[in-house]
C-alpha positions in Angstrom: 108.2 86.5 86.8 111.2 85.7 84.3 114.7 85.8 85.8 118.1 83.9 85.9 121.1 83.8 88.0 124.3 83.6 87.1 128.0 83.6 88.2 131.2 84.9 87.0 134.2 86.4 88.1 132.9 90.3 88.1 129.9 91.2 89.0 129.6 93.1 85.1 130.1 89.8 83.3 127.6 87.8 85.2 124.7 90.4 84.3 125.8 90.4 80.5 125.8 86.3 80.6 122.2 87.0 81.9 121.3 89.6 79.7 122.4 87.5 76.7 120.4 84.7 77.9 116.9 86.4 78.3 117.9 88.6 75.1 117.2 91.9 76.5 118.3 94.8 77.7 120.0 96.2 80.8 117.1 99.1 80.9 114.3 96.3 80.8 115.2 94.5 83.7 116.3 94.7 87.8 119.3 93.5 88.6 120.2 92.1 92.4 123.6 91.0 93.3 123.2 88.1 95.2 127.0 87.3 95.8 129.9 90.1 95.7 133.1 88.4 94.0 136.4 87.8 96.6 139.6 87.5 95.2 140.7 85.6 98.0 144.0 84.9 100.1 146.5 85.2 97.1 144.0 84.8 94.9 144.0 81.1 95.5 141.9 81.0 98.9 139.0 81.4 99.6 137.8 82.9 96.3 134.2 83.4 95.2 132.6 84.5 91.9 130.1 87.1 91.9 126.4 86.3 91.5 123.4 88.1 90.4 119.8 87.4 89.8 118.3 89.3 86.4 114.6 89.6 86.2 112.3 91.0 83.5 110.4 94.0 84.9 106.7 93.4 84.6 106.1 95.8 81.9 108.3 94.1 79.6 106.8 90.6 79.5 104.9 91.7 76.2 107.2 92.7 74.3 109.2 89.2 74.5 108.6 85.9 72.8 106.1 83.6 74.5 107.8 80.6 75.8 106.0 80.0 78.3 102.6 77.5 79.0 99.5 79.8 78.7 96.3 78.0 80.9 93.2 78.0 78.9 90.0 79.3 81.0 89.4 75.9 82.3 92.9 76.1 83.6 92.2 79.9 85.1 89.2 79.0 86.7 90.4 75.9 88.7 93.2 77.5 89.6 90.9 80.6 91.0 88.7 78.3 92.6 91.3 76.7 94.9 92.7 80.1 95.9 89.5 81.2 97.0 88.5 77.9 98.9 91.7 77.9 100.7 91.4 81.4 101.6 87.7 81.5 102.9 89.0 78.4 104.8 91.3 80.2 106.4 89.6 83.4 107.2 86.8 81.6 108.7 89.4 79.6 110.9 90.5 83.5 112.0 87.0 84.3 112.6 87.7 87.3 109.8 84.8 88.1 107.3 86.1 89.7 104.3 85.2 89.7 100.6 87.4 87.7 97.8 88.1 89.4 94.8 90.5 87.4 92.5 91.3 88.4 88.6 93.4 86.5 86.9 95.7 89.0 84.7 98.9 88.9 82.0 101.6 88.2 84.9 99.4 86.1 87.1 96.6 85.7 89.9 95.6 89.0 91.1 94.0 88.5 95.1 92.1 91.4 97.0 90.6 91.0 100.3 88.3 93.3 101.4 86.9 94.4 105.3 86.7 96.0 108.3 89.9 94.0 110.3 92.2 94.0 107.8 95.1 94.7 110.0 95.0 91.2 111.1 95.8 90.3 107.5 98.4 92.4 107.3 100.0 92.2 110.1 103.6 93.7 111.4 105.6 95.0 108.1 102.9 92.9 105.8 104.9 89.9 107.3 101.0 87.9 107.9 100.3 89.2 104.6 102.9 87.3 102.6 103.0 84.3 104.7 99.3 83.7 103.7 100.7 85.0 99.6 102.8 82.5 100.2 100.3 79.7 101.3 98.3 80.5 98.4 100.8 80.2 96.0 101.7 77.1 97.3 98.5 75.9 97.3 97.6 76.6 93.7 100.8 75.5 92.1 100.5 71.9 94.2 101.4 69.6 91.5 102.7 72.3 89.3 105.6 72.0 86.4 107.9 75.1 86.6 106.9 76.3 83.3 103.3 76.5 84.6 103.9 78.4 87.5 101.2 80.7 88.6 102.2 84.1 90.2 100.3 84.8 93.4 100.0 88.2 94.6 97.7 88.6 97.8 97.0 92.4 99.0 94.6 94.1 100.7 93.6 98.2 101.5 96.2 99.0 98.8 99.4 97.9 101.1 101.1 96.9 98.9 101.4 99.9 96.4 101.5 102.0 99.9 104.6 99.5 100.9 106.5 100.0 97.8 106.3 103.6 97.8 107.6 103.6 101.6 110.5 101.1 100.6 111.4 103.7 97.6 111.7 106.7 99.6 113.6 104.7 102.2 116.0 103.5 99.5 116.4 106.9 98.6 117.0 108.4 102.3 119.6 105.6 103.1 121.7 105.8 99.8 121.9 109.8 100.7 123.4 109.3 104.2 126.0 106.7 102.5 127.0 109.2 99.6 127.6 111.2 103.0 128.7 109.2 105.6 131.0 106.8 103.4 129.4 104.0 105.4 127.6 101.6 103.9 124.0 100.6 105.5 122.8 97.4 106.4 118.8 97.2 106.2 116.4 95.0 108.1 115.3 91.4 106.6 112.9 91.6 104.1 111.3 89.2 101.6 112.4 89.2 97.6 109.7 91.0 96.8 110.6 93.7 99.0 114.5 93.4 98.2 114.0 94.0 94.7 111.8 97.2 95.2 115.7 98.2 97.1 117.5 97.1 94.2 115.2 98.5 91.9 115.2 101.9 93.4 119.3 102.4 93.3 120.0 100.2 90.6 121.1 103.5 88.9 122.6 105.3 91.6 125.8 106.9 90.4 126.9 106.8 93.9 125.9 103.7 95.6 125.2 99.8 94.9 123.0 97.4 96.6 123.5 93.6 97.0 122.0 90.9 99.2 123.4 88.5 101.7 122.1 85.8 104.6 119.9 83.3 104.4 116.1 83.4 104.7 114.3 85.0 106.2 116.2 87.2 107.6 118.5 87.9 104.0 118.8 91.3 104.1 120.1 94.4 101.5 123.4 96.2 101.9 123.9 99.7 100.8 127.1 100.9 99.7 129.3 103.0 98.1 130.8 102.4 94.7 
């Protein structure tokens, strides 16, 4: 996944420094302010510039100039190889039988598991889920150069599709009650992947705007009005 970040002293000139940067549109990508830009005490103290992270949307990776390492087959299969010995390592330490299924496609390394106690995988919110995405992906891209990076994404029963579309309709119910309320809302902690389905969702909102603050992992989204 392309993106940048960048700072300035509005929140609309950092996404045009980014925009200019990955020489694209603001239609063709998801835009997550990571920093909301303070003024300060007299303008002197305490200031801050506003920061945002700009990434391509998956569906737009074709269209642009590769610039980016592609792995030859050897590459691909290696890479497969190790994510499916680590994994059946680790299921078989969890006493879990389940079938690997791993494609390699455009935007990176595509895993399924399938089997009967696939809730253990999953676990609370998905959080077992992407700790053991996260394992992989560490795994694979040991040794890695950040132009080779390898995308892991690790799903199972079709949670995460079902997760996105519960994030988007909770997006959508929570931007409503701040249109109404005047309040902004302060969700739960959720990963990036998660955050940017938020951002994604109400990125055009004509009434409300999301940004991001803490630290992980508990960095959570903020609704609010504009």
């Amino acid at each position: 996944m392309k993106w940048v970040e960048k700072t300035a002293k509005t929140i609309d000139e950092a996404v045009e420094m980014a925009l200019q940067e990955l020489n694209i549109t603001k239609d063709n990508v998801d835009i997550e302010v990571l920093e909301q830009p303070n003024k300060g005490l007299f303008g002197l103290i305490g200031t801050r510039l506003a920061k945002v992270r700009v990434t391509i949307r998956e569906e737009q990776k074709e269209e642009l100039p590769i610039v980016e390492k592609i792995n030859n087959e050897e590459d691909k299969k290696k890479e497969k190889d190790i994510a499916y010995k680590f994994l059946r390592e680790v299921l078989n330490c969890m006493d879990i039988k389940a079938e690997i299924k791993i494609k390699y496609k455009e935007t990176g390394l595509y895993i399924n598991l399938i089997g009967p106690r696939m809730g253990m995988i999953i676990g609370r919110r998905g959080q077992t889920l992407d700790s053991l995405q996260y394992l992989v992906s560490l795994v694979v891209n040991k040794n890695k150069g950040k132009d080779e990076y390898v995308r892991i994404v690790l799903d199972t029963e079709n949670y995460r599709k079902k997760r996105e579309e519960t994030l988007v309709r909770l997006a959508n119910r929570l931007a409503e009650r701040v249109v109404k309320t005047r309040k902004k809302v302060e969700l739960e902690p959720m990963n990036p992947y998660e955050r940017r389905i938020i951002h994604s969702t109400l990125q055009n909102h004509p009434s409300v705007f999301t940004y991001s603050e803490g630290e992980e992992p508990n960095r959570k989204v903020i609704i609010a009005c504009k």
